[in-house]
C-alpha positions in Angstrom: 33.6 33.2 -8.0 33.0 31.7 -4.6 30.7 28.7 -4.5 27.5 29.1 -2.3 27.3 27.1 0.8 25.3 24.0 0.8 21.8 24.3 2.1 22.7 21.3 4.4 25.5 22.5 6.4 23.5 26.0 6.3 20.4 24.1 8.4 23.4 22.1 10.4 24.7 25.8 11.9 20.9 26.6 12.4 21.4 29.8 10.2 18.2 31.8 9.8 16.0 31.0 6.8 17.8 28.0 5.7 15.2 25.5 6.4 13.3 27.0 4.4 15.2 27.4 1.7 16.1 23.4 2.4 12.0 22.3 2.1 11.4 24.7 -0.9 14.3 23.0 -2.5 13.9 19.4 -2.3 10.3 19.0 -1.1 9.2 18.0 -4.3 11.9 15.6 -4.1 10.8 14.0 -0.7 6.7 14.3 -1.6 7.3 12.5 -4.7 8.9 9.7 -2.9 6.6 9.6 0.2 3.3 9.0 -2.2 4.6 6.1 -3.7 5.7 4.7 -0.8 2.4 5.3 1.7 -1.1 4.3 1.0 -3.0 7.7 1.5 -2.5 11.2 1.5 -2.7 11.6 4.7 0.1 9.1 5.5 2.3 10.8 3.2 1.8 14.4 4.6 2.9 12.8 7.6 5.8 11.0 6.6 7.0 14.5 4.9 6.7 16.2 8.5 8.4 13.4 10.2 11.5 13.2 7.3 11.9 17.3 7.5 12.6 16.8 10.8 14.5 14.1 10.6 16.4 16.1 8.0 17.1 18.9 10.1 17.9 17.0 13.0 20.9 15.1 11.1 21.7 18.0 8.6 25.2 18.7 10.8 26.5 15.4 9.1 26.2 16.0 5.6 29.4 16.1 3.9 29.5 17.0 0.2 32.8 15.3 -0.2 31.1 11.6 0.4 27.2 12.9 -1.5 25.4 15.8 -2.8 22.4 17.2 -1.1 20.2 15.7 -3.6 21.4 12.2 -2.4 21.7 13.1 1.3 17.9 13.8 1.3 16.5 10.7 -0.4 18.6 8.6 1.6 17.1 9.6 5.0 13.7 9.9 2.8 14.0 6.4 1.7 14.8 5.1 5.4 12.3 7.0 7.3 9.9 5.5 4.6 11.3 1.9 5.2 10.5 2.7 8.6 7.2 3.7 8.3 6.3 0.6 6.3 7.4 -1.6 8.3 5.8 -0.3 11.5 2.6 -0.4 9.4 2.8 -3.9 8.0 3.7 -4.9 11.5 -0.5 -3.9 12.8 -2.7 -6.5 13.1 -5.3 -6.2 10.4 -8.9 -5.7 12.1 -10.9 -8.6 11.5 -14.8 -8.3 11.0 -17.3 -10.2 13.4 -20.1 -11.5 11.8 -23.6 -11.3 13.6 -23.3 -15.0 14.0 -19.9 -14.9 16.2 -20.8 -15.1 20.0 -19.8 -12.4 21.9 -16.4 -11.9 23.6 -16.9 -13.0 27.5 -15.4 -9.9 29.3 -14.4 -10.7 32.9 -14.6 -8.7 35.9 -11.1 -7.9 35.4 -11.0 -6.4 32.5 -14.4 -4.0 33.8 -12.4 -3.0 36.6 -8.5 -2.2 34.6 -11.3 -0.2 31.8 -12.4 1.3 34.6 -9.2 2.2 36.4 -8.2 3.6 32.6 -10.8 5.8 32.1 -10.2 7.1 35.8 -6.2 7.7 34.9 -7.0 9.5 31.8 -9.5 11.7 33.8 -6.8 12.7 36.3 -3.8 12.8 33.3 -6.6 15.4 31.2 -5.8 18.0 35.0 -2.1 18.0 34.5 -0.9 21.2 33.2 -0.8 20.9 29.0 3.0 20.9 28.9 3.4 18.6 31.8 0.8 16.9 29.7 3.0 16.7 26.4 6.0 15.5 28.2 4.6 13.0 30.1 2.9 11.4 26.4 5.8 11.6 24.8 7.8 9.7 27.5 4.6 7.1 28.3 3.0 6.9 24.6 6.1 7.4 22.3 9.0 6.0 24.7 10.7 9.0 24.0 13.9 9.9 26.6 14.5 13.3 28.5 17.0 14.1 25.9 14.8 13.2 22.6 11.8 15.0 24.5 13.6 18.3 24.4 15.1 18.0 21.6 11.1 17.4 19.7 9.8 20.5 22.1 12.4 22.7 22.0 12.2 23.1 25.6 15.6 22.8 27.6 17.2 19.4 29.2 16.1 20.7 32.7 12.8 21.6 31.8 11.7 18.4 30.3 13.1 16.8 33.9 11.0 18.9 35.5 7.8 18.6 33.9 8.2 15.0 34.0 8.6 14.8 37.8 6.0 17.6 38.7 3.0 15.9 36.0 4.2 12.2 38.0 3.2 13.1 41.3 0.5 16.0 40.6 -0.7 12.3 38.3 -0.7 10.3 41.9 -2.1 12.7 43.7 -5.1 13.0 41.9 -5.4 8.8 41.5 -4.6 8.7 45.4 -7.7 11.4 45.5 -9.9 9.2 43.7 -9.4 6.1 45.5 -6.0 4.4 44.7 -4.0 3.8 47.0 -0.3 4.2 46.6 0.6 1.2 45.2 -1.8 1.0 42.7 -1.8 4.7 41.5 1.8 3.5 40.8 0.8 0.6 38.9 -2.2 3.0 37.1 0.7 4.6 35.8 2.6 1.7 34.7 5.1 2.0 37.1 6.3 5.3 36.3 7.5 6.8 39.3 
């Protein structure tokens, strides 16, 4: 009797229905070990999205000579968790003003870079939605070209693309509304 192919290697070769299979088998491995480890609910849901990808995007390495499945899983569980903790520990906690605290002076400065914000937003909320996505992902998440396509789906070239056209469509509009050159680059933060 031939012995079934692990789920694993099945997701590594992309095979149809496999990751299915892979989150009906061992999500109530990877839930069970996100809610001890996050806060909220919430959190965890999140944490199981983010290690089922994670999953799937390292799957090709499994080898059930060094592991089992089982163990494969809870490993990249446990780290993404490790992760996730300590990007959360590492947030300042908010700290509560009483009535009697004076109010934070706020310079001219700082009115006019709230103001330029709130003006780049405006002219990022035009862009097109994917030039949009790629653009956050690159700016918000300091994701690469490569990593970009690989969390879309969307080919190497396309992401490149996107990027380049959502940049200067992104200047445009802040040269539009007053910038000039120099600082819709520096709007940007020096993304060019």
């Amino acid at each position: 009797m031939e012995e079934a192919t692990p789920i694993l290697e099945r997701v590594g070769r992309n095979e149809p229905g496999a990751v299915d299979e892979m989150m009906s088998r061992f999500g109530g491995l990877v839930w069970s070990l996100a809610r001890r480890s996050c806060p909220t609910t919430a959190e965890a849901e999140d944490a199981v999205q983010e290690i089922f990808i994670e999953i799937w995007k390292t799957a090709s390495r499994f080898d059930s000579s060094i592991a089992g499945e089982s163990t494969f899983v809870a490993m990249i569980t446990r780290r993404r968790l490790i992760d996730r903790t300590r990007r959360r520990t590492r947030r300042p906690e908010p700290v509560a003003l009483n009535e009697s605290s004076p109010a934070p002076e706020v310079s001219n400065h700082h009115l006019e870079v709230a103001e330029e914000a709130g003006i780049a937003s405006e002219a990022f909320e035009k862009l097109r939605p994917e030039q949009q996505q790629v653009l956050s992902l690159a700016i918000h998440h300091g994701r690469s070209h490569e990593q970009i396509a690989a969390t879309t789906g969307m080919p190497l070239g396309t992401v490149k693309t996107h990027a380049r056209r959502g940049l200067i469509r992104l200047r445009q509009l802040l040269e539009t509304n007053g910038f000039g050159r120099q600082h819709a680059v520096g709007a940007l933060g020096g993304a060019s």
